[in-house]
C-alpha positions as CSV (number, residue, x, y, z in Angstrom):
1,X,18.1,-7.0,4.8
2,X,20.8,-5.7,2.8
3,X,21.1,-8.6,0.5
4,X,17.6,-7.5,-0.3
5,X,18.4,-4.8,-2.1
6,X,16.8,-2.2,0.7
7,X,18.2,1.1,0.9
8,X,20.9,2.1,3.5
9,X,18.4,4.1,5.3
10,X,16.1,1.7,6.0
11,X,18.3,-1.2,6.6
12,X,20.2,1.2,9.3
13,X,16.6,1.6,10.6
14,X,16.2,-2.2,11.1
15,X,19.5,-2.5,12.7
16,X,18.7,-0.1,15.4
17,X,15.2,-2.2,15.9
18,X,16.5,-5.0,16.6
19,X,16.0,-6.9,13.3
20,X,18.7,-8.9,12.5
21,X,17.3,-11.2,9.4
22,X,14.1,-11.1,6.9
23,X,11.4,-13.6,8.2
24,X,10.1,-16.0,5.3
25,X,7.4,-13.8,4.3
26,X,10.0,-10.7,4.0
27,X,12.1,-13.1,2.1
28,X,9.5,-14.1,-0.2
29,X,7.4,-10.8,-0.9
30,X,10.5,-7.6,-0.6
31,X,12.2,-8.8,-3.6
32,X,9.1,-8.8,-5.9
33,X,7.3,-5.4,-4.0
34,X,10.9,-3.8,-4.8
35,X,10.4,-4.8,-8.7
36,X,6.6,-3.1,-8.4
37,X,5.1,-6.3,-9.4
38,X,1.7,-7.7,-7.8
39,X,2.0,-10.2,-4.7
40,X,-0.5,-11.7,-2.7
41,X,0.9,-13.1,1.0
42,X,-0.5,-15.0,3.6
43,X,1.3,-15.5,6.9
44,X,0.7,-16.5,10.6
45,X,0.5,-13.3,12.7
46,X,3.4,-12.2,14.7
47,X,5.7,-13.1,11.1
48,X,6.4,-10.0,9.8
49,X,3.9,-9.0,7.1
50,X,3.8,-5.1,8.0
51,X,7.2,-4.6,7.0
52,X,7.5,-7.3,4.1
53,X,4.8,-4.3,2.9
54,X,5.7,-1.2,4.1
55,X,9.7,-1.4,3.5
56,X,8.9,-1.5,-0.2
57,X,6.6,1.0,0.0
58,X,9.3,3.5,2.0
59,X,11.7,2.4,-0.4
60,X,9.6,3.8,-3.3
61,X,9.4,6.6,-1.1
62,X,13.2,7.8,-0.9
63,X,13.1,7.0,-5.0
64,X,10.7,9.3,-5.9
65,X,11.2,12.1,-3.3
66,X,8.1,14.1,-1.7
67,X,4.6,14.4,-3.6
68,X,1.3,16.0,-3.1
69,X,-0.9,12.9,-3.5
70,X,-0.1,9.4,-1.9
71,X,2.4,7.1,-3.2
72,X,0.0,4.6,-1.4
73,X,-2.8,3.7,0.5
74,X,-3.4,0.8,2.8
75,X,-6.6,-0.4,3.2
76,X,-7.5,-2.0,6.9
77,X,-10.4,-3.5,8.3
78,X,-10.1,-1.8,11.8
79,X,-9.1,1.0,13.8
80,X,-6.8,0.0,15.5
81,X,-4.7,-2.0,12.9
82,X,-4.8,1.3,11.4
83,X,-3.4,3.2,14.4
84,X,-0.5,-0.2,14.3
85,X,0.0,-0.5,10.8
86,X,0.9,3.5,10.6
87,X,3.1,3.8,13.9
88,X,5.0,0.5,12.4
89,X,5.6,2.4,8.5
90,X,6.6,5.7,10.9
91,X,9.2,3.7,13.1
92,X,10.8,2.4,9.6
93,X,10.6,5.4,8.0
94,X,11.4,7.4,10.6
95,X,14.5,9.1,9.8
96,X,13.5,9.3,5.8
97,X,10.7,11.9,7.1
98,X,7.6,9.4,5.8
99,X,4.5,11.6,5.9
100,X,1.8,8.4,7.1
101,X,-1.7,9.1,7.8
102,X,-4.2,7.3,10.0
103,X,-7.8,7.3,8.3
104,X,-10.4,5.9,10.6
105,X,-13.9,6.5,11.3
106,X,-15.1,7.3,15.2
107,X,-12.9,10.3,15.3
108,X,-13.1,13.8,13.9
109,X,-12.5,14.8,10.2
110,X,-10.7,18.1,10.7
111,X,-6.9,16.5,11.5
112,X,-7.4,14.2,8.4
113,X,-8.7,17.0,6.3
114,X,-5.8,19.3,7.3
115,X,-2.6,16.1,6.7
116,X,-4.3,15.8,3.3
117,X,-4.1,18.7,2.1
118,X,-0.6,19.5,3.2
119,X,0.2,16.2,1.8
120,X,0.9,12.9,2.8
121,X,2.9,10.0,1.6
122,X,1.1,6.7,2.9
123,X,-2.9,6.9,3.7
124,X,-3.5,3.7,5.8
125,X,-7.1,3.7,6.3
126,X,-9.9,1.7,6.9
127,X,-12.9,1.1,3.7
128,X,-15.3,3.2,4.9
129,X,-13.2,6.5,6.0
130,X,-10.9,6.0,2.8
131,X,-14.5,6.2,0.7
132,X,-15.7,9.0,2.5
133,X,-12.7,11.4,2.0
134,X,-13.1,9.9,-2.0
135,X,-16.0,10.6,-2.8
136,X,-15.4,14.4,-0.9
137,X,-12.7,14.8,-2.9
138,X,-10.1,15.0,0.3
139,X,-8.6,11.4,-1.1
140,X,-6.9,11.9,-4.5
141,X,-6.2,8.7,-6.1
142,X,-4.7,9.6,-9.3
143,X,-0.9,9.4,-8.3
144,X,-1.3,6.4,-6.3
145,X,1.1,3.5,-7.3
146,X,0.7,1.6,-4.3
147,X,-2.5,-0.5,-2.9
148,X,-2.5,-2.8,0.0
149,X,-5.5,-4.4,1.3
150,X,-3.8,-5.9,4.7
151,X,-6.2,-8.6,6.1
152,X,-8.3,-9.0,2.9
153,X,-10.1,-11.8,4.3
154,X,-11.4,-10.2,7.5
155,X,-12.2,-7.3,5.5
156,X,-14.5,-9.1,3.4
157,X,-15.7,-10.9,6.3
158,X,-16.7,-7.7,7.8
159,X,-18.7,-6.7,4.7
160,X,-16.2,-4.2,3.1
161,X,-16.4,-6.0,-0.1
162,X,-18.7,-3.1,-1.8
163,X,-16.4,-0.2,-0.2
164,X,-13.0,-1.8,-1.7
165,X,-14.3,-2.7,-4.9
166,X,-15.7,1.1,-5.0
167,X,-12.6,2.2,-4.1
């Protein structure tokens, strides 16, 4: 992970998970993420597709140092990808501090309403909670550099094609 030009951090991070080399996917999408260019992936589950994303994202992260709006927001098509995709950016971010938020439907507003306002780096939400807190004006946008739409197809396939493109 090194020879990918990650930070010590998070390639000390890796070590003590267990990860030893990229997978394909890593190897193929880290170098360009790391450059901010635009990448479309597609990869058998079970590959590594959350961290080719979120190391890139963390990396970003220790660059530009604490904010009030997020660096990112990662757009989901359930629940409980949502609830995954955040505990995995936490576990590789974990001794960088990474302030990642879980925005979901079926569960109360007040926790969400009070980790945005205090600030958060990573919102990983799905369409419809992420357009909610939009259009209340809870989700600020305007410093976001970052956009992930993880599982694009079965997002459109669930009908979140009017939510995304509003977002």
């Amino acid at each position: 992970f090194a020879d990918l030009t990650l930070a010590p951090e998070l390639c000390h991070v890796l070590s003590g998970l267990g990860y030893e080399e990229p997978t394909p996917i890593q190897l193929a999408a880290i170098p360009p993420l790391l450059e901010g260019r635009d990448l479309v992936g597609q990869a058998a589950t079970g590959t590594g597709k959350t961290a080719a994303f979120a190391l890139p994202v963390l990396q970003r992260i220790l660059l530009e140092g604490e904010r009030a709006e997020p660096l990112a927001l990662v757009l989901v098509p359930t629940r409980e990808l949502a609830v995954q995709v955040c505990e995995a950016i936490r576990s590789y971010g974990r001794d960088m501090g990474a302030r990642v938020l879980p925005v979901y439907g079926g569960e109360p507003i007040g926790r969400q309403l009070g980790a945005l306002k205090r600030g958060v780096d990573v919102v990983v939400a799905t369409p419809g909670r992420a357009l909610d807190h939009i259009n209340r004006g809870t989700l600020k946008l305007s410093g976001l550099e970052i956009l992930v739409l993880d599982e694009a197809d079965e997002m459109l396939d669930m009908g979140f094609a009017e939510e995304i493109e509003a977002i």
